[in-house]
One Martini backbone bead per residue (centre of mass of N, CA, C, O) as a GRO file, in nm:
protein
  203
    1UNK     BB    1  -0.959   1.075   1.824
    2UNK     BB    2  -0.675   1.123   1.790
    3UNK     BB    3  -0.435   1.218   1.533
    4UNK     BB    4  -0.204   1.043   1.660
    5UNK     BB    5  -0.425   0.774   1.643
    6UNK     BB    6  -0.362   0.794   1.310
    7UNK     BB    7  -0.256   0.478   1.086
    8UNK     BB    8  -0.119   0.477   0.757
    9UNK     BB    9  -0.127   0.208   0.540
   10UNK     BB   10   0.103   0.103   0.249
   11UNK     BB   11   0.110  -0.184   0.063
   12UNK     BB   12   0.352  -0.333  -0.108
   13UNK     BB   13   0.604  -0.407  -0.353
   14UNK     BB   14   0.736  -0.161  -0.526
   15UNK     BB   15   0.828  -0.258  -0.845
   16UNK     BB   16   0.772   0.043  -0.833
   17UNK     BB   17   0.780   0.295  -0.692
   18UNK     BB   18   0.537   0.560  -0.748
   19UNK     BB   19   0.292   0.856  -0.780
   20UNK     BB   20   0.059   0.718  -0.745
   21UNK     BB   21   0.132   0.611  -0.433
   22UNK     BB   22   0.181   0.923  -0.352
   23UNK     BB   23  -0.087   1.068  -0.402
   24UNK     BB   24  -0.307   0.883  -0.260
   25UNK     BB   25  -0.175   0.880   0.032
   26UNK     BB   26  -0.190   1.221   0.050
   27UNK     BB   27  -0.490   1.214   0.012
   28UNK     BB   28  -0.579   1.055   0.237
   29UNK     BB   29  -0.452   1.181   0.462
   30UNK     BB   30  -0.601   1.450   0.431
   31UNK     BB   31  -0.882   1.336   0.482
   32UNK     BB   32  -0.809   1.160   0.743
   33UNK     BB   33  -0.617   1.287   0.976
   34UNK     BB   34  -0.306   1.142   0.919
   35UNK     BB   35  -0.019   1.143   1.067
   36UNK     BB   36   0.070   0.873   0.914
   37UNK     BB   37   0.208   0.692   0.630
   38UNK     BB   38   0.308   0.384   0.598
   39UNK     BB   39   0.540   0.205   0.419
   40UNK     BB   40   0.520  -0.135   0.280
   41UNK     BB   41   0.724  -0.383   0.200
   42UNK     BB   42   0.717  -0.649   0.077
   43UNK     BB   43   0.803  -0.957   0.061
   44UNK     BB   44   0.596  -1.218   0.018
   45UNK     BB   45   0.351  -1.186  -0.181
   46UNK     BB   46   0.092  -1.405  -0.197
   47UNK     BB   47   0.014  -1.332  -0.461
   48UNK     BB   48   0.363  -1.366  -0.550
   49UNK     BB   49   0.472  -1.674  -0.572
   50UNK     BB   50   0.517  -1.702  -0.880
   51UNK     BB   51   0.680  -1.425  -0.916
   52UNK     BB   52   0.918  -1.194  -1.003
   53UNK     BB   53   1.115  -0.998  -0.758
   54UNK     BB   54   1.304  -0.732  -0.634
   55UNK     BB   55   1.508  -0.698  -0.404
   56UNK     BB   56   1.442  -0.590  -0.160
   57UNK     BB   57   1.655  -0.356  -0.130
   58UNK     BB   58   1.561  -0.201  -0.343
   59UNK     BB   59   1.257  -0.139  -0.257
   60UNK     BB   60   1.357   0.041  -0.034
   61UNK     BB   61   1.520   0.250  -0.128
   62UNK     BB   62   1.320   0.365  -0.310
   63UNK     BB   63   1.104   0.398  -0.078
   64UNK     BB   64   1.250   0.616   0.049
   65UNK     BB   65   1.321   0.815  -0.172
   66UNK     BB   66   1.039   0.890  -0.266
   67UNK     BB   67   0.932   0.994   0.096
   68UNK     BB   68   1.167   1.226   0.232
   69UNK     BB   69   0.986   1.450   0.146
   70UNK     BB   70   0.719   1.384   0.366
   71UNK     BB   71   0.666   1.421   0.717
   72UNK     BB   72   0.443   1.180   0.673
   73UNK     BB   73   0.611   0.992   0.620
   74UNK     BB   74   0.713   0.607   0.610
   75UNK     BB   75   0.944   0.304   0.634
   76UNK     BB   76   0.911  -0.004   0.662
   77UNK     BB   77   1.045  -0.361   0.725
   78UNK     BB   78   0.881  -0.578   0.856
   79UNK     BB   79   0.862  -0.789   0.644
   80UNK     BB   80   1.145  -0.847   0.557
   81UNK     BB   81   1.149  -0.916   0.854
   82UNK     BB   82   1.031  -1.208   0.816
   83UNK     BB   83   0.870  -1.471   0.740
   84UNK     BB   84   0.732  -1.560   0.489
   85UNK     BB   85   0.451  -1.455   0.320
   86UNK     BB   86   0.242  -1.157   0.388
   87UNK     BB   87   0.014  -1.083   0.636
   88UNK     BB   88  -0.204  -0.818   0.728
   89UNK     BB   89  -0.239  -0.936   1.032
   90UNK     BB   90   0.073  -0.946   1.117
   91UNK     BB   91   0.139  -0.662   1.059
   92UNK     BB   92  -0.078  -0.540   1.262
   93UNK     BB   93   0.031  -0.666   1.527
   94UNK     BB   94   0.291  -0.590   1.523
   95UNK     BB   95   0.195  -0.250   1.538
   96UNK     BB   96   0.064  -0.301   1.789
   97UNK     BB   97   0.322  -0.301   1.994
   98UNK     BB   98   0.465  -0.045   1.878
   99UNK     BB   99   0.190   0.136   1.933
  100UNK     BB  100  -0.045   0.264   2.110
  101UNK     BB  101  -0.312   0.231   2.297
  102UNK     BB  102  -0.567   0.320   2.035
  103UNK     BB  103  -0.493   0.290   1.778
  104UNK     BB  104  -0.543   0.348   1.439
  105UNK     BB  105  -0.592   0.184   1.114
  106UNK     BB  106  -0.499   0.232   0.809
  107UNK     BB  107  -0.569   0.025   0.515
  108UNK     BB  108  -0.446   0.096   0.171
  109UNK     BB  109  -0.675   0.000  -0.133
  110UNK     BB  110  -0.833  -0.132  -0.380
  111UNK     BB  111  -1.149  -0.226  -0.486
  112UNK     BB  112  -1.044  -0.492  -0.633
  113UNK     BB  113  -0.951  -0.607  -0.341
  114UNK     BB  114  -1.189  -0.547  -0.120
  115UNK     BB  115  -1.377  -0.729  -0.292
  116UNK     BB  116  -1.153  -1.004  -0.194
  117UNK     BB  117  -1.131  -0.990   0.084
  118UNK     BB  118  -1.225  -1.303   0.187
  119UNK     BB  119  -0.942  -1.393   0.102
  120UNK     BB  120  -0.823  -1.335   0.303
  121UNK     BB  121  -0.621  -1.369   0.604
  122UNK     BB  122  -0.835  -1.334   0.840
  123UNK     BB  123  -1.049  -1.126   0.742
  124UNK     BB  124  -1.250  -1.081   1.021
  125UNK     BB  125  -1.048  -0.971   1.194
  126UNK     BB  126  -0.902  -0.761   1.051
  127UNK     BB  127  -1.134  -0.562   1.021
  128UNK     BB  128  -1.174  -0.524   1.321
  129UNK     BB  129  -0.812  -0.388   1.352
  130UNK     BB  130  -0.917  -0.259   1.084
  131UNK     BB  131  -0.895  -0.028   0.851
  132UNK     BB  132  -1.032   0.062   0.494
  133UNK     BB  133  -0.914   0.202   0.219
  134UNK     BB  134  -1.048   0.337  -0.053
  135UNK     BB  135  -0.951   0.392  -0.387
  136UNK     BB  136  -1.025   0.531  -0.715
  137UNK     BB  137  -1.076   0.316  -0.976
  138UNK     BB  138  -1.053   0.245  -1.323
  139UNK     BB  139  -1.346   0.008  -1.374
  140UNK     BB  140  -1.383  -0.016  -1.048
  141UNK     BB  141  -1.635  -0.142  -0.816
  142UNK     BB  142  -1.772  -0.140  -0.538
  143UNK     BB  143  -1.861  -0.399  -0.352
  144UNK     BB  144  -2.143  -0.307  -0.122
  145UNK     BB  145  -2.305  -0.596  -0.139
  146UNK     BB  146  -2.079  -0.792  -0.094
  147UNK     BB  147  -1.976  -0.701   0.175
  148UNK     BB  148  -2.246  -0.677   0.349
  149UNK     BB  149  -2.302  -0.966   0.347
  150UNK     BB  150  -2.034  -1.089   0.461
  151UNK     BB  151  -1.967  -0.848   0.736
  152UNK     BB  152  -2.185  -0.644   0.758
  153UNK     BB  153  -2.207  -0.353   0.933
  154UNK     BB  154  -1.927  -0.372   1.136
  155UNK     BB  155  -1.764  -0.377   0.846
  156UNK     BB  156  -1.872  -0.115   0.710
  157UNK     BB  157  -1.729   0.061   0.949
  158UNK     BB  158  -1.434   0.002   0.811
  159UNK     BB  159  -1.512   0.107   0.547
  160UNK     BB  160  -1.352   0.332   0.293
  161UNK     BB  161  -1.458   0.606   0.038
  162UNK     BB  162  -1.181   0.787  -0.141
  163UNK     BB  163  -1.135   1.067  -0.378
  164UNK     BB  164  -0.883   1.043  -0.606
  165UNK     BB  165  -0.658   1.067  -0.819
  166UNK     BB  166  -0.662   0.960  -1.167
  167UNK     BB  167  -0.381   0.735  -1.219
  168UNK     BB  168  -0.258   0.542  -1.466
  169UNK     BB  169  -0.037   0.381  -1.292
  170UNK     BB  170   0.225   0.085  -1.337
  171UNK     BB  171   0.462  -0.099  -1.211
  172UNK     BB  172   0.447  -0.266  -1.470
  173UNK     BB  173   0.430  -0.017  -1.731
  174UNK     BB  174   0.732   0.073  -1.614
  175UNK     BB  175   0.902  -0.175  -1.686
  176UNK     BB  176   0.861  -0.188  -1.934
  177UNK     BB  177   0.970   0.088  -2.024
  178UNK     BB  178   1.237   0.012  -1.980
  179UNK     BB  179   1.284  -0.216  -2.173
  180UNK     BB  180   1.200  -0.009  -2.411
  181UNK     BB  181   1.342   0.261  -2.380
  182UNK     BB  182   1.143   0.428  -2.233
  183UNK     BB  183   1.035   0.701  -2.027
  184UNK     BB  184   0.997   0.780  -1.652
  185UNK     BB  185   0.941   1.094  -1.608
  186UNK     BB  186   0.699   1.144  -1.353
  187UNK     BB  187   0.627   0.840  -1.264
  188UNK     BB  188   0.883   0.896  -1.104
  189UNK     BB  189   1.100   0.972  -0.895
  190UNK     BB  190   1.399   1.129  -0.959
  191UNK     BB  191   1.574   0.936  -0.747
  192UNK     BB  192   1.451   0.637  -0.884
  193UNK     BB  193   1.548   0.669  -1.149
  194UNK     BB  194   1.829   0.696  -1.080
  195UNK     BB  195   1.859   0.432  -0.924
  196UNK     BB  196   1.792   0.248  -1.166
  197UNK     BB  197   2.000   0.311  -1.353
  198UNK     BB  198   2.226   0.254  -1.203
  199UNK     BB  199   2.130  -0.062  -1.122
  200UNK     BB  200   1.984  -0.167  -1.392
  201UNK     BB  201   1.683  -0.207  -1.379
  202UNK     BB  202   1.428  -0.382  -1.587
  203UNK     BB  203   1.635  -0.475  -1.844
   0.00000   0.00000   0.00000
């Protein structure tokens, strides 16, 4: 397959968009030679319905600021722009619309949530239309044996295990850090932590 027909999703809520994600992106694009790599800020992530997150026009502008110095970065609003709930097989779905037949998506999670594919909505269908990156995380295992019996040999030929720089950053980490009125110079690009402090966001 051309390598303009291979696109990595990288989702989340970006609450905000860090380093870490930053990095890992960049580090999988380069392993797997994705031509681009879409950051999708999530609107009602499933999995934080009953959780504060900050408005999508933030976490949106924040991830814009953050990748525009990559030509191989892009930001969708896809999700924002949906109603309801936010689950990654409309959003592959709907991505098959936007770009040509034949098209290859590779979407980016950490292994312990890869562990718990089996509870995505839609699991069994996601997998066959789409691929998975999993990255390196500090602490969790690919339960290698628990997906091969769930989804068989050709859903483990979806599941990919790249390794990348392991930065212990979380979006949890950072918001805190800033209620306590300590530095977050580094964590994120100089771009967000400017716009956070303009913004006055997670005091």
């Amino acid at each position: 397959m051309a390598k303009s027909h291979k696109i990595g999703i990288m989702g989340g809520t970006f609450d905000p968009i860090h380093a870490g994600h930053l990095i890992t992106a960049e580090a999988v694009r380069d392993a797997m030679g994705l031509a681009t790599v879409l950051f999708i800020p999530a609107a009602t992530p499933p999995h934080k319905l009953d959780q504060s997150v900050t408005p999508a026009r933030h976490r949106l502008l924040m991830t814009e600021l953050a990748v525009c110095s990559n030509p191989h970065f892009r930001v969708s609003d896809i999700e924002l722009r949906r109603k309801g709930p936010s689950y990654t097989i409309d959003t592959i779905h709907e991505l098959q619309q936007i770009y040509p037949a034949g098209t290859e998506f590779y979407f980016f999670t950490g292994a312990d949530a890869i562990n718990d594919l089996a509870t995505w909505h839609e699991a069994d269908k996601l997998l066959a239309e789409c691929h998975f990156i999993t990255a390196t995380r500090q602490g969790t295992v690919l339960d290698t044996a628990g997906l091969r019996a769930r989804f068989g040999a050709a859903g483990m030929a979806h599941i990919h295990h790249i390794e990348t720089p392991q930065l212990e950053i979380s979006s949890t980490a950072i918001r805190e850090r800033i209620q306590r009125g300590q530095s977050i110079r580094y964590l994120v690009p100089q771009a967000v932590q400017e716009y956070i402090e303009k913004e006055g966001l997670y005091r």
